[in-house]
C-alpha positions as a Markdown table, in Angstrom:
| # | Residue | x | y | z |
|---|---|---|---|---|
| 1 | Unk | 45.6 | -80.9 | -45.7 |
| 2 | Unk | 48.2 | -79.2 | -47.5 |
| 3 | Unk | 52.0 | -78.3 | -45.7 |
| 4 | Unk | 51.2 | -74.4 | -46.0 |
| 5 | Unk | 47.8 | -75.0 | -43.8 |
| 6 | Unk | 49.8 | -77.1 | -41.8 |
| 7 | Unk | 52.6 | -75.0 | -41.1 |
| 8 | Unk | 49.7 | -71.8 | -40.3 |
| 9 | Unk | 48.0 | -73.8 | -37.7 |
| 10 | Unk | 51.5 | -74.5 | -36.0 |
| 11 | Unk | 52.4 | -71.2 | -36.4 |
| 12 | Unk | 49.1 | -70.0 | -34.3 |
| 13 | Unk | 49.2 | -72.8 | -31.9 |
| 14 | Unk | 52.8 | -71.5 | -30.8 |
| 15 | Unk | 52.3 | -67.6 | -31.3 |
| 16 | Unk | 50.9 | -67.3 | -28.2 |
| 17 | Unk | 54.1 | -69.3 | -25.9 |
| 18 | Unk | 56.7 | -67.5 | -28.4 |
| 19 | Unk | 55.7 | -63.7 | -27.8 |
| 20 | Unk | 55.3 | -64.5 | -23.5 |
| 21 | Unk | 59.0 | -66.4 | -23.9 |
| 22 | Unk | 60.1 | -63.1 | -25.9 |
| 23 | Unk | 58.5 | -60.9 | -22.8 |
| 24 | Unk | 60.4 | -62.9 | -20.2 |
| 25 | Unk | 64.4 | -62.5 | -22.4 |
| 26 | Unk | 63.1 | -58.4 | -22.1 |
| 27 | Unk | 62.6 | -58.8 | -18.5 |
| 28 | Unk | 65.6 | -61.2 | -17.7 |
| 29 | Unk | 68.0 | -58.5 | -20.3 |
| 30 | Unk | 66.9 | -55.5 | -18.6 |
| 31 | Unk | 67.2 | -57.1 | -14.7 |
| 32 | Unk | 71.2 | -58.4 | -16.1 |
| 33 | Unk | 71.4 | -54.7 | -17.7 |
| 34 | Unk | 70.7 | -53.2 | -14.4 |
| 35 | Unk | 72.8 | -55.9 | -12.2 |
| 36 | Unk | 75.6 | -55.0 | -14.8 |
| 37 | Unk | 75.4 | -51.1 | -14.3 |
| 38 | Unk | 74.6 | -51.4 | -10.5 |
| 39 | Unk | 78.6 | -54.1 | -10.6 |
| 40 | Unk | 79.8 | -51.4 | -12.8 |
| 41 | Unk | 79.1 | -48.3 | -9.8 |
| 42 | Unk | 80.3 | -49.9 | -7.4 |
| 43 | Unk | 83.6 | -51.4 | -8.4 |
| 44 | Unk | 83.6 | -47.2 | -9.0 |
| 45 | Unk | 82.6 | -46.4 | -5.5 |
| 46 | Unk | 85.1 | -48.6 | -4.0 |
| 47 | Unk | 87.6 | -46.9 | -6.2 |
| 48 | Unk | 86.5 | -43.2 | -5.1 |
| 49 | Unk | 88.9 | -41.7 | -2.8 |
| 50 | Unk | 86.4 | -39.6 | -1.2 |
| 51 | Unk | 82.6 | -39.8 | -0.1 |
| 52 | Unk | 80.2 | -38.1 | 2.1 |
| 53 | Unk | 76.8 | -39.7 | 3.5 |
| 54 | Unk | 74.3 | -36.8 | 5.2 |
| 55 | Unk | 70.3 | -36.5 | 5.5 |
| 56 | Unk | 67.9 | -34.0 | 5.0 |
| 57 | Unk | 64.9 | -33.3 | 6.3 |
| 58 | Unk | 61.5 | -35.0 | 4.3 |
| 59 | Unk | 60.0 | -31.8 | 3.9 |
| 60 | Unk | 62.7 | -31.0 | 1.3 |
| 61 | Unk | 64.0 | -33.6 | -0.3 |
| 62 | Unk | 61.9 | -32.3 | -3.3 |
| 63 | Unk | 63.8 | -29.6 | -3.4 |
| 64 | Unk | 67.0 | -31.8 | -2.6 |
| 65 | Unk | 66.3 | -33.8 | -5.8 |
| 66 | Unk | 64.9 | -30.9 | -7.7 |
| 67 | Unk | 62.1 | -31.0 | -10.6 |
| 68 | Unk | 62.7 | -34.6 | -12.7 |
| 69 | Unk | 66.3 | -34.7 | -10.8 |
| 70 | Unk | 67.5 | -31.7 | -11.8 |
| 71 | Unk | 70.2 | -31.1 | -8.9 |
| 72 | Unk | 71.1 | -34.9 | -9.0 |
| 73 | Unk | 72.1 | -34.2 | -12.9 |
| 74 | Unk | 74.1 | -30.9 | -11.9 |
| 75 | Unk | 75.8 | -32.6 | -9.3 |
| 76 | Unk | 76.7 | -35.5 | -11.0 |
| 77 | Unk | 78.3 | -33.3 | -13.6 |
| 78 | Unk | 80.9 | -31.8 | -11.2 |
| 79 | Unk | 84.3 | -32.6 | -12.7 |
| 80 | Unk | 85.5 | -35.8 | -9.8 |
| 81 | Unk | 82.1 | -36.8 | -8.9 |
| 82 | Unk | 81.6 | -41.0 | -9.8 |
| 83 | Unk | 77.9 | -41.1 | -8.5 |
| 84 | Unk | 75.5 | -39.9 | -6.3 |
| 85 | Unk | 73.0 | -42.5 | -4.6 |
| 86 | Unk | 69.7 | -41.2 | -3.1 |
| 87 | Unk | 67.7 | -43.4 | -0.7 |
| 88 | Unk | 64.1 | -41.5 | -0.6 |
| 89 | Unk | 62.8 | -44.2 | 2.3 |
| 90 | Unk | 65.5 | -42.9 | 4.5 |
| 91 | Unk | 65.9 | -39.5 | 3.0 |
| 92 | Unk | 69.4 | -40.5 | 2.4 |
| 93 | Unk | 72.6 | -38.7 | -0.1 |
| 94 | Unk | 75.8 | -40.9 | -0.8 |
| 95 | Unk | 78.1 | -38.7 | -3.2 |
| 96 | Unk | 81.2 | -40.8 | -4.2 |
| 97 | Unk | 84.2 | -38.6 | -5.9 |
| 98 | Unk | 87.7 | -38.8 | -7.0 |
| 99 | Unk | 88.5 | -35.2 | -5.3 |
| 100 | Unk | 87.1 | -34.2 | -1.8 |
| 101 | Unk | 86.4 | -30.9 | -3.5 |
| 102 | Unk | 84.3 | -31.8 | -6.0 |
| 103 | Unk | 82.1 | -34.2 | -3.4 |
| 104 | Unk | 81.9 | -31.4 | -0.7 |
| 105 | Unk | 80.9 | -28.9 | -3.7 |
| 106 | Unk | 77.8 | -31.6 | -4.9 |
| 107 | Unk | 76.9 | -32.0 | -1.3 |
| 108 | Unk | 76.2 | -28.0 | -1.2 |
| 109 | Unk | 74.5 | -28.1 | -4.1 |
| 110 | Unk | 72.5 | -31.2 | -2.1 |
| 111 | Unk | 71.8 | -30.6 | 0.9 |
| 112 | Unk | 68.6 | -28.6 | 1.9 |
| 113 | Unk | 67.7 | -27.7 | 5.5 |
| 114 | Unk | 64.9 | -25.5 | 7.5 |
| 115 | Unk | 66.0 | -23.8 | 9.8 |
| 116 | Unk | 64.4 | -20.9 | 12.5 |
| 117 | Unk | 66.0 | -17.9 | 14.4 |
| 118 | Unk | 63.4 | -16.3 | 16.8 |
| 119 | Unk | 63.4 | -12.7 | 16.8 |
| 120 | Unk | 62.0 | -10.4 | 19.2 |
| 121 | Unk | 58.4 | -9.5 | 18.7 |
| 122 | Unk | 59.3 | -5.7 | 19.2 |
| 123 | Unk | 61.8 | -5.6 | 16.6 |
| 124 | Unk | 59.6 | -7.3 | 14.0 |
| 125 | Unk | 58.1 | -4.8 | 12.2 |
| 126 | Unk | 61.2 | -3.0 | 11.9 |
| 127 | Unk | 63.4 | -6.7 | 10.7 |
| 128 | Unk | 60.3 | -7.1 | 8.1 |
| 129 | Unk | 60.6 | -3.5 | 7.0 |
| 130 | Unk | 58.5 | -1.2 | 4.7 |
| 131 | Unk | 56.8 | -3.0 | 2.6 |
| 132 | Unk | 58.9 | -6.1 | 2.9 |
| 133 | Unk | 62.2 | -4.4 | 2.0 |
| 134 | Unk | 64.4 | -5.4 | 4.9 |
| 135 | Unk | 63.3 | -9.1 | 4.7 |
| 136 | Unk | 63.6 | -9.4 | 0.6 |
| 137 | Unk | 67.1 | -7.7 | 1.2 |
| 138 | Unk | 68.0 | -10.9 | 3.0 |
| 139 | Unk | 66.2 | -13.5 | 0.9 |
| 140 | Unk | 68.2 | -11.8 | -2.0 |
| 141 | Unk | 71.6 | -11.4 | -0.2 |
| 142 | Unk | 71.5 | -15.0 | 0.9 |
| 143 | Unk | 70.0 | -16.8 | -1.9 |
| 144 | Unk | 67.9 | -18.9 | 0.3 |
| 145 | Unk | 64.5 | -20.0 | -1.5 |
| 146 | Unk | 61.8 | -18.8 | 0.8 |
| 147 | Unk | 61.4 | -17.6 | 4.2 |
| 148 | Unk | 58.3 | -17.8 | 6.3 |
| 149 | Unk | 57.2 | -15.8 | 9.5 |
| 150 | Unk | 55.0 | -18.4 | 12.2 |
| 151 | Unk | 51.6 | -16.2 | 12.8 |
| 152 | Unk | 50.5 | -16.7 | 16.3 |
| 153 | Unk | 47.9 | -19.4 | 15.3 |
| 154 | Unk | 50.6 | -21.6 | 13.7 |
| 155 | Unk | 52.2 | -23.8 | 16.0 |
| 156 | Unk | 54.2 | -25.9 | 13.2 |
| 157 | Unk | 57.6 | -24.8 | 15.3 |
| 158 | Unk | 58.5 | -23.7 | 18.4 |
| 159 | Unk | 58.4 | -20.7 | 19.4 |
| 160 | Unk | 59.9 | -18.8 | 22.6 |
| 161 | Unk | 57.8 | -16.4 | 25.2 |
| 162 | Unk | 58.2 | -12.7 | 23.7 |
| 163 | Unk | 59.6 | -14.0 | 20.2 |
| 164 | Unk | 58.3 | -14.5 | 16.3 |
| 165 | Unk | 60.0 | -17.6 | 14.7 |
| 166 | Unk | 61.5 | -16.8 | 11.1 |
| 167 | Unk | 62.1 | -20.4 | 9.1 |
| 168 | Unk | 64.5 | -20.1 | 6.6 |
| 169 | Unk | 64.5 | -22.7 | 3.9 |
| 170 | Unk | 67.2 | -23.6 | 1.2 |
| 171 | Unk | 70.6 | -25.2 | 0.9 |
| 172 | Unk | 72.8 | -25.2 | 4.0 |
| 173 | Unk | 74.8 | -22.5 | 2.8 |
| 174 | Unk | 72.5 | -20.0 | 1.8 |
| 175 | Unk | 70.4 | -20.7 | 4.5 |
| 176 | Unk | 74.0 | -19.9 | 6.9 |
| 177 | Unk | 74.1 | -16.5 | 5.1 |
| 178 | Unk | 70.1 | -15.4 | 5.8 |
| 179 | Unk | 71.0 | -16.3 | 9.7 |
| 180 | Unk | 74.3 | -14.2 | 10.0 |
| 181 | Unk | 72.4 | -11.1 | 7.9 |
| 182 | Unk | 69.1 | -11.4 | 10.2 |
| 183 | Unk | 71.4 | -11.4 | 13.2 |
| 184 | Unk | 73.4 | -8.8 | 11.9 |
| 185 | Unk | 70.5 | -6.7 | 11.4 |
| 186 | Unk | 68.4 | -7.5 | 15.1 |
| 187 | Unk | 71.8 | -6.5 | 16.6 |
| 188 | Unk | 72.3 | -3.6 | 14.6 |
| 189 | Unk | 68.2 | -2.4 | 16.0 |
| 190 | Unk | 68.9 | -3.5 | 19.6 |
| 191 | Unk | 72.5 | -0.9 | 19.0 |
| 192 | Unk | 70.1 | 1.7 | 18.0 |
| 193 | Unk | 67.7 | 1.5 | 20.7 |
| 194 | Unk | 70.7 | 1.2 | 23.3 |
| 195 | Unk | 72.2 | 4.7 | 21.9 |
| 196 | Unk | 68.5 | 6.3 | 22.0 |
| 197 | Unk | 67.9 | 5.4 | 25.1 |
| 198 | Unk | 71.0 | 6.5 | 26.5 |
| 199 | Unk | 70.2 | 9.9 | 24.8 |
| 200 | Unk | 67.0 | 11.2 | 26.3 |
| 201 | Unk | 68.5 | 9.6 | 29.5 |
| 202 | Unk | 71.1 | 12.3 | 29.0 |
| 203 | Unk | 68.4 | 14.9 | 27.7 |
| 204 | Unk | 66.5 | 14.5 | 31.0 |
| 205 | Unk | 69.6 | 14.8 | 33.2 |
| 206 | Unk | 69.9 | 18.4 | 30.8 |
| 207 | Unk | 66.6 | 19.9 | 30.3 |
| 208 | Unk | 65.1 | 17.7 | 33.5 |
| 209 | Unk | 62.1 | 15.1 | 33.6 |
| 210 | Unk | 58.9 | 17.2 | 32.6 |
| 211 | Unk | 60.4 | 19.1 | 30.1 |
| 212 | Unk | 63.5 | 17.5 | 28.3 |
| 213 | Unk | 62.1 | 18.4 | 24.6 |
| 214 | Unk | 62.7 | 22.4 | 25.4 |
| 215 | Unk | 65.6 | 24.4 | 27.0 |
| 216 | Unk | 65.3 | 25.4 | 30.6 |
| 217 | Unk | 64.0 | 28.4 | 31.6 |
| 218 | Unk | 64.9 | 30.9 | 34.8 |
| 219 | Unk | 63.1 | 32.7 | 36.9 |
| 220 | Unk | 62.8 | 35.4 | 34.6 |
| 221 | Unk | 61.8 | 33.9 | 31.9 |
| 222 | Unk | 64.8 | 33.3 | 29.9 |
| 223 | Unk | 66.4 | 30.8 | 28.5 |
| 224 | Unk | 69.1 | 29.6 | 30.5 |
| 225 | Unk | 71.7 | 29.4 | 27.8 |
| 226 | Unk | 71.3 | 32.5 | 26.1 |
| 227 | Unk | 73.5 | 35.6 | 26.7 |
| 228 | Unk | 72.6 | 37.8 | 29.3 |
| 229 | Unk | 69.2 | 40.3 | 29.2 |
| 230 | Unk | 70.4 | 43.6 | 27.6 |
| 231 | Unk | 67.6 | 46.7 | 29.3 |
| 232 | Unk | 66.8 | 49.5 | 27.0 |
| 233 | Unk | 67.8 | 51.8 | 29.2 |
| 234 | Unk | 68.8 | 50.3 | 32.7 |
| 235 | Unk | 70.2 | 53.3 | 35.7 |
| 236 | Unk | 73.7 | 53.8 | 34.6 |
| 237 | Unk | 73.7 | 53.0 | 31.3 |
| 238 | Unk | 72.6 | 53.9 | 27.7 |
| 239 | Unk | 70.3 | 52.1 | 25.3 |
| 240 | Unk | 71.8 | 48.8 | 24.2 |
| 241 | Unk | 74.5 | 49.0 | 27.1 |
| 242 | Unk | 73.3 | 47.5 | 30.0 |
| 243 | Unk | 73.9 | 49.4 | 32.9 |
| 244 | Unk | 72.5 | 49.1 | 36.9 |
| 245 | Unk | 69.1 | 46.9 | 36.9 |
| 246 | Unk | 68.3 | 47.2 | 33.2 |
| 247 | Unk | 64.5 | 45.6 | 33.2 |
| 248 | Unk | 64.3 | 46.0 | 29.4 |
| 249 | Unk | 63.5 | 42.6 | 27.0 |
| 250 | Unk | 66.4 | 40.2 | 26.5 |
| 251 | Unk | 67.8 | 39.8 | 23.2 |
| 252 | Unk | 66.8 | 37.0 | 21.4 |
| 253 | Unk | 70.5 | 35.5 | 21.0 |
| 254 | Unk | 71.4 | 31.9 | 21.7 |
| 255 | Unk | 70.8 | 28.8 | 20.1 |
| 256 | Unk | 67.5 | 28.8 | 18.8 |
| 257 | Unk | 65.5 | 27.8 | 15.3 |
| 258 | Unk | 62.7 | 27.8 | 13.7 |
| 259 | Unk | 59.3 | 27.6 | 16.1 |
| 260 | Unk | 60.8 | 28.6 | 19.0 |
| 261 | Unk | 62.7 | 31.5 | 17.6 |
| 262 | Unk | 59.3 | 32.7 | 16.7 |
| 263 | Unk | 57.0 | 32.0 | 19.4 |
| 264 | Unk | 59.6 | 34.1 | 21.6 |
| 265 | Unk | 60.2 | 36.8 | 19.0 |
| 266 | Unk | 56.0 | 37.2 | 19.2 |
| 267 | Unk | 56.1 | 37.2 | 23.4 |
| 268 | Unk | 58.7 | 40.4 | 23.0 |
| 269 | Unk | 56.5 | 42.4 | 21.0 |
| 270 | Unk | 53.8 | 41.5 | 22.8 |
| 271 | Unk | 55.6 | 42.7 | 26.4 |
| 272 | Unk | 56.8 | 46.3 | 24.3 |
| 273 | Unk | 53.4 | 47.0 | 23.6 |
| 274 | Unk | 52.5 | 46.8 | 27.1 |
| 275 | Unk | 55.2 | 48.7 | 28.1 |
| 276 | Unk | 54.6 | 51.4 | 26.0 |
| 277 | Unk | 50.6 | 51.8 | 26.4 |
């Protein structure tokens, strides 16, 4: 056997053993690499000055973490931020910082929360608004990412006797801003129905409880606040100058408009005609 053949079959017998031993230096570089990096962030950690530690709820640490770790990446690029650790068992954010700003700034960016204000099932309709205006307003406004309204066959929160849950989900500080608009808005309703009610409470005490929508009328037919009947030609006095008992038509002064105006102009021609067949 020649020394080529023979240096061939010793090549094949250790091929095999020389490309598993190259496998394991990969393995043992990459665990040292990582060991290295992990030494490496920590000696930084225990140098940061500042850091924050908070949860959020496992229904959004998707959107914590954002698509492939986008808000990780845009929160690790805050000017004083060293690292950011996320433990996704524990749905758990460490942010680590040189400047407390720049580590409470990441941890807005961070950290997502749901969150539900019940509103009165009465004012609903009216907090939703045509069309979905009133509610968009808010999402828009507040820069929350969604907002959901609990039917009554969901039970997935809560809710109180007489009320309609709305869960508001993004970061903490948007979803601070949709609660302080929503309550803004329900007060500003309740305000409203508070000054209507206090007005046809006042109308009844003026026009009384049957017929508040019109003016009063007296015995003879008139309206109470209008000036005084003026005869056509009453004893003592001349046409248009009311004189004695004048039983002529009133005038049709006061403070009338539109229907009204003409429903009593129509009842005066009516009584002349009568008067003069």
């Amino acid at each position: 056997m020649s020394i080529r053949d023979t240096a061939t079959r010793r090549a094949c017998m250790l091929g095999d053993m020389h490309v598993r031993n190259l496998k394991s230096k990969l393995d043992m570089l990459r665990r040292t690499d990582q060991i290295r990096r992990q030494l490496e962030q920590t000696r930084l950690n225990e140098n940061a000055k500042y850091s924050e530690t908070f949860k959020v709820a496992e229904n959004c640490m998707g959107l914590a973490i954002g698509a492939q770790g986008q808000n990780i990446q845009k929160a690790r690029a805050i000017e004083g931020i060293t690292s950011i650790e996320v433990d996704e068992e524990t749905s758990t954010f460490t942010i680590y910082g040189k400047l407390e700003e720049a580590v409470k700034k990441a941890r807005l960016m961070l950290e997502f929360v749901e969150d539900v204000v019940q509103v009165d099932r009465d004012l609903t309709g009216r907090v939703i608004g045509k069309g979905g205006n009133i509610i968009q307003e808010i999402v828009d406004k507040s820069g929350i990412l969604r907002v959901r309204i609990e039917g009554d066959k969901e039970h997935t929160v809560t809710t109180e006797d007489g009320k309609v849950p709305f869960i508001f989900v993004g970061s903490k500080e948007t979803v601070e801003n949709a609660k302080l608009l929503l309550e803004y808005y329900v007060n500003h309703l309740k305000e409203l129905d508070e000054m209507r009610r206090d007005r046809q409470e006042m109308e009844k005490q003026l026009y009384g409880p049957q017929g508040y929508d019109r003016p009063p009328r007296d015995r003879r037919g008139y309206s109470a606040d209008r000036a005084p009947p003026r005869g056509r030609r009453g004893r003592g006095g001349t046409r248009g100058n009311p004189g004695g008992r004048g039983r002529g038509v009133g005038s049709l002064g006061g403070a009338y408009s539109g229907e009204l105006t003409s429903l009593l102009a129509a009842s005066c021609v009516a009584v002349r005609r009568r008067r003069d067949e």
